[in-house]
C-alpha positions in Angstrom: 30.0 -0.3 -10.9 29.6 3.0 -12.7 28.4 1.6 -15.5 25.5 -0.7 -13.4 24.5 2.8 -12.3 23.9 4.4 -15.1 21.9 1.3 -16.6 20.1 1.2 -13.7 19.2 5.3 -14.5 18.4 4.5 -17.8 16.1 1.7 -16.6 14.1 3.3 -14.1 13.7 7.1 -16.7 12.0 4.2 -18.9 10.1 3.1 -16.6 8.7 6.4 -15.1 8.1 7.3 -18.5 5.3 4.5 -18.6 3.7 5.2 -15.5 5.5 1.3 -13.8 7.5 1.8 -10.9 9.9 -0.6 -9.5 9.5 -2.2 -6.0 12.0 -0.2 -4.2 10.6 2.7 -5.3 7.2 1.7 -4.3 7.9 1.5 -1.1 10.1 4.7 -1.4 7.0 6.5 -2.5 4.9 5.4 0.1 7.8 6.5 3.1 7.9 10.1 1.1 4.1 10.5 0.7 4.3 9.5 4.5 6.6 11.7 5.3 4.8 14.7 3.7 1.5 13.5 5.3 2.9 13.4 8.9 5.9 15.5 9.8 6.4 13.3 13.1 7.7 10.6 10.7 11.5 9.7 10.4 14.0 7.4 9.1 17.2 5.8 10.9 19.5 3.1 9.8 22.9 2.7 8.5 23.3 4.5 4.7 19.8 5.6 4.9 21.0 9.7 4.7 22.7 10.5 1.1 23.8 7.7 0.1 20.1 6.3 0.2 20.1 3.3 1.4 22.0 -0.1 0.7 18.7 -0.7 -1.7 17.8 2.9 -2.8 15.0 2.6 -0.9 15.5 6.5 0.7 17.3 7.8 -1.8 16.4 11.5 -1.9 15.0 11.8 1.3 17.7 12.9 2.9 18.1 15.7 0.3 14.1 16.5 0.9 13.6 16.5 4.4 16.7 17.0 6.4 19.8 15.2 7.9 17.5 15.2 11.3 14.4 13.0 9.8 16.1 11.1 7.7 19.4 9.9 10.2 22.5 8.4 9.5 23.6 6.1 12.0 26.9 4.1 13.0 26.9 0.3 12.9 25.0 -0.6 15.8 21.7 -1.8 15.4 20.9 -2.2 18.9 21.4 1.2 19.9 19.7 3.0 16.6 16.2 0.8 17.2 16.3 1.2 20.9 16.8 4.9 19.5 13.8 4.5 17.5 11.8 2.8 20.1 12.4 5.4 22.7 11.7 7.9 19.9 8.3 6.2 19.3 7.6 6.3 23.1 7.8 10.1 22.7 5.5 11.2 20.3 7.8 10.4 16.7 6.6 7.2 14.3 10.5 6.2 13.2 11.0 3.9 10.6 14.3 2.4 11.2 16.1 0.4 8.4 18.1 -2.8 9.1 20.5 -2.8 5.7 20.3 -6.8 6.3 17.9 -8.5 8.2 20.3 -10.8 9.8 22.0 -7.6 11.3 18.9 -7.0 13.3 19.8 -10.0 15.3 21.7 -7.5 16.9 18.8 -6.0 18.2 16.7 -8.8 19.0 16.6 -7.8 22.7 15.4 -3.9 22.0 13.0 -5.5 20.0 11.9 -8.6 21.7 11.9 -6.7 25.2 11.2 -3.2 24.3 9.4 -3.1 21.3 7.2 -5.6 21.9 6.2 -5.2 25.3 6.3 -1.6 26.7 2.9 -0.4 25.9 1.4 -3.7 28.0 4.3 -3.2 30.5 3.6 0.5 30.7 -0.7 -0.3 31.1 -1.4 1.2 28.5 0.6 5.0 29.0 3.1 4.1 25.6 2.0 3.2 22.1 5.1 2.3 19.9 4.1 3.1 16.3 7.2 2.2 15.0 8.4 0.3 11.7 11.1 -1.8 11.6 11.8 -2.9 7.4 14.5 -4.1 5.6 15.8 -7.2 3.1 16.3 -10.3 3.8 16.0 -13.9 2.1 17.9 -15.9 0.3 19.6 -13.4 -2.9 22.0 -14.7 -5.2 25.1 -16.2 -3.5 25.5 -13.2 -1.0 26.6 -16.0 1.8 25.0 -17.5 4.9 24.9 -14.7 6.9 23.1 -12.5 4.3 21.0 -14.9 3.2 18.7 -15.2 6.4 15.1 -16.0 7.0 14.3 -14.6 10.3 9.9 -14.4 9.8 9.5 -16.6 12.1 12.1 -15.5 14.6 10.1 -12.2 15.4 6.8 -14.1 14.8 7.0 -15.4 18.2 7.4 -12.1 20.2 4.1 -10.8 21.5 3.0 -7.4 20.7 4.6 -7.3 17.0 3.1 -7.3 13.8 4.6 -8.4 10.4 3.9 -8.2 6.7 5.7 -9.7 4.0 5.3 -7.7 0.5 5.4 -9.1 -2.2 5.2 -6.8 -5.6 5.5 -2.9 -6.2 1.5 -2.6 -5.1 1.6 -3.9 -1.6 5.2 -2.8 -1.1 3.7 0.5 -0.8 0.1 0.1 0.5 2.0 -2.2 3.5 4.7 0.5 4.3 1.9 3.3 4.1 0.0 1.4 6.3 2.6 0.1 9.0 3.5 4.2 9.3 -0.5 4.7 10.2 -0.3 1.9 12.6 0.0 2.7 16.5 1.6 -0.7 16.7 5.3 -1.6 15.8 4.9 -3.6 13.0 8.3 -5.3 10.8 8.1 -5.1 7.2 10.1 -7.9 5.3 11.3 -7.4 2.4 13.0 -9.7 -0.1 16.1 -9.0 -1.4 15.7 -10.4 -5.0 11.8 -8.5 -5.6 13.3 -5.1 -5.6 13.8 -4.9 -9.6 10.1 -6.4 -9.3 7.8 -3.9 -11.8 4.5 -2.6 -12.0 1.6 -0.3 -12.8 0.7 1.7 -9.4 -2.3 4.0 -8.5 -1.5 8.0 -8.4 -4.1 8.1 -5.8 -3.6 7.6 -2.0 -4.2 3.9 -0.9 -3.1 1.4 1.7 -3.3 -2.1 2.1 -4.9 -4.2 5.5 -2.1 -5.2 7.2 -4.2 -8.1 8.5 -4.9 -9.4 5.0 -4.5 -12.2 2.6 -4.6 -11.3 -1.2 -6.2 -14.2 -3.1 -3.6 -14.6 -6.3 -5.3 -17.3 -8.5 -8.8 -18.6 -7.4 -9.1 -22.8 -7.4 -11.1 -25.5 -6.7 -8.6 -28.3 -5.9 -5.8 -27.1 -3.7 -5.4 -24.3 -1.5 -1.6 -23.2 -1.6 0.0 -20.5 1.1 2.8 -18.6 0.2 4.2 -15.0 0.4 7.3 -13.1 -0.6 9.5 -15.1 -3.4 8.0 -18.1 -3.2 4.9 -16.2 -4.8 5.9 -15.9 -7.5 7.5 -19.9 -7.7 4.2 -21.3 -6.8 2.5 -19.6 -9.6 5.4 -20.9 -12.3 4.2 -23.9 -10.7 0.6 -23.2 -11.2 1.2 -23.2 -14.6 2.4 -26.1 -15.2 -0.1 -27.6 -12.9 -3.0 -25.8 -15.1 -1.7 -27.7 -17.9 -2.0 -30.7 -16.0 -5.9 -30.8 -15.1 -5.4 -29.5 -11.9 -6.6 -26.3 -10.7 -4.8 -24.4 -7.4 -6.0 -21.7 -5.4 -2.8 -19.6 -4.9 -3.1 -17.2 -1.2 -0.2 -14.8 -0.4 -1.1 -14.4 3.0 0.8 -11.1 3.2 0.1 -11.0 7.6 2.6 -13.1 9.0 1.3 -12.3 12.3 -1.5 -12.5 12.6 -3.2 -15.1 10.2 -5.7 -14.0 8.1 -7.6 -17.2 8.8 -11.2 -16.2 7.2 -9.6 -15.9 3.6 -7.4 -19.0 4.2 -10.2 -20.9 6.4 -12.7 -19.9 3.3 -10.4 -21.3 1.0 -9.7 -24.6 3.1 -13.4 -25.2 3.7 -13.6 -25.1 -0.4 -10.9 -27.0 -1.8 -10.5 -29.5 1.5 -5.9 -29.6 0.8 -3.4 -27.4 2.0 0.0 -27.2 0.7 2.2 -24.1 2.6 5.2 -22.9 0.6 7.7 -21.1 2.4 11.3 -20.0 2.2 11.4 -20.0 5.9 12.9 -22.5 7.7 11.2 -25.8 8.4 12.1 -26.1 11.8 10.0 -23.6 13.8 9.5 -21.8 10.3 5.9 -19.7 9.3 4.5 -22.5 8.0 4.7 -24.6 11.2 2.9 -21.7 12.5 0.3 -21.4 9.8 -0.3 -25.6 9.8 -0.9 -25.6 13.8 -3.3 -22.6 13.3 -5.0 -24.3 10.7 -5.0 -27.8 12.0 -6.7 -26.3 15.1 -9.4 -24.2 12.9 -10.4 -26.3 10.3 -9.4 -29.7 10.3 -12.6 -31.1 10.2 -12.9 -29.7 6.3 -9.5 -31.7 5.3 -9.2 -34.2 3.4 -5.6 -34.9 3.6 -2.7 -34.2 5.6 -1.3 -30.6 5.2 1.8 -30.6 3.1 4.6 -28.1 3.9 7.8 -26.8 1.6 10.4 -25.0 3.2 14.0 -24.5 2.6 16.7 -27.2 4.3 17.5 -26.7 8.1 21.0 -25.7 7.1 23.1 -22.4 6.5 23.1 -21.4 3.0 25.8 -22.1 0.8 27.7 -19.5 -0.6 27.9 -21.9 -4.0 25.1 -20.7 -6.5 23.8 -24.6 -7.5 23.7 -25.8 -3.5 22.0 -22.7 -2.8 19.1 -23.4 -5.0 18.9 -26.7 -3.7 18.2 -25.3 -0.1 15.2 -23.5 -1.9 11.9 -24.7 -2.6 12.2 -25.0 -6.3 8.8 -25.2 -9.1 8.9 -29.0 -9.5 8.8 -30.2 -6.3 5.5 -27.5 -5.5 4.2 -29.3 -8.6 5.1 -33.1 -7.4 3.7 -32.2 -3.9 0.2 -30.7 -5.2 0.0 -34.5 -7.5 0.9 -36.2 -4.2 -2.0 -34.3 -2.1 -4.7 -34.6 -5.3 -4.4 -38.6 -5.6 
């Protein structure tokens, strides 16, 4: 372990040292830069004082800004984000870290009930500017429990908005941006893009948290993803290239809501739709997204929406059945032949 540390310092001083920063830094940066900004902004969760967080995500902070901004809290989610809901009710903008995202199942009721809710139930007297962030995904045999995909879980509650970053850029324009919001808004992460690199601005930005980011423009597919499966789809794409064919790649970012004039655009041009998820596909995003589109545009198909999700079933703990629970390169690429016949 001590040794994984120290790589891991030696990693990220090389790094710094060429302007890239890693994604958990990113969004680091973009809570500190936040913090500094607007003192009224704090940070709960379990681990998230000196030992900085399960993912090193506020490593520092505590150090920076105080054991009262930056909290320490025992294991019990549903009291620390009905905490931080009741703190957002008052005046604070919280930012309250689930270590797993399966652990805020725990909390589903603050969240579902209180969260969501109490600025319509109140008429109007309580804004909830609150963010609620942490991993979650499928990781590398970390067991069924930890290896969750709960989007579309809090996709159905009204009153909540969600984001799904993807690389070190919009990890830290979306968390910079959820903090400005006066609505709660949940911030997924995934637990295998922290290590992700990249090349960010010095200067202050933000990214729309209602807003799709067109990856790869195309003429003869239109294919929705976000988080992980990013970054699968385009490994696919360049197979596909080689091919003949040529996909337009959309990570829609906004889980809720749909940022249905960049995907409707993109549908009305390419006339197939092939979502790719690593949600569930009972009940998952892309049920979600293919109603929504189905509804909008389905005069401009020509061909049934295709959807890739992972298998209805808890993921195993065993590292080759957990990769066949995934949405894997090949089969995006079979299923874009399939809808281009």
């Amino acid at each position: 372990m001590q040794l994984q540390l120290k790589l891991i310092a030696l990693q990220l001083r090389h790094l710094r040292n060429q302007g890239m920063s890693l994604l958990f830094e990113a969004l680091r940066e973009g809570l500190e830069e936040e913090m500094e900004r607007d003192p009224s902004v704090c940070v709960m969760g379990e681990d998230v004082g000196h030992y900085g967080g399960s993912y090193k995500v506020t490593k520092g902070l505590a150090t920076k800004f105080g054991d009262l901004r930056v909290l320490d809290t025992p294991i019990a989610e549903n009291s620390f984000t009905g905490m931080g809901i009741g703190a957002a009710m008052t005046g604070l903008t919280p930012v309250v870290e689930g270590m797993n995202m399966g652990f805020l199942l725990l909390a589903f009721n603050q969240i579902s009930n209180n969260c969501g809710m109490l600025h319509y139930t109140s008429g109007g007297q309580f804004t909830i500017p609150i963010v609620i962030r942490g991993p979650g995904g499928v990781g590398r045999q970390l067991g069924a429990e930890h290896s969750q995909h709960l989007e579309s879980y809090f996709q159905s509650i009204p009153g909540i908005q969600m984001v799904a970053c993807s690389t070190p850029y919009n990890a830290k324009g979306l968390m910079k941006a959820a903090i400005r919001s006066e609505n709660p808004v949940i911030l997924f992460e995934h637990v295998l893009l922290y290590n992700l690199k990249e090349r960010i601005p010095d200067e202050d930005y933000i990214c729309n948290l209602e807003e799709a980011k067109m990856v790869r423009p195309g003429e003869h597919v239109t294919i929705l993803t976000y988080s992980r499966m990013r970054y699968h789809v385009m490994q696919a794409a360049k197979t596909l290239v080689n091919k003949g064919y040529d996909p337009e790649v959309i990570d829609i970012r906004s889980l809720k809501p749909f940022d249905l004039y960049t995907i409707g655009n993109s549908v009305k041009k390419t006339h197939r739709v092939l979502i790719v998820e690593e949600c569930m596909r009972t009940g998952g995003i892309g049920a979600s997204l293919t109603a929504a589109i189905t509804e909008n545009f389905n005069d401009y198909l020509d061909a049934p929406i295709m959807c890739l999700s992972s298998q209805d079933v808890p993921t195993p703990y065993a590292g080759t059945l957990e990769e066949w629970t995934v949405v894997q390169p090949a089969q995006i690429v079979t299923a874009v032949e399939q809808l281009c016949q």
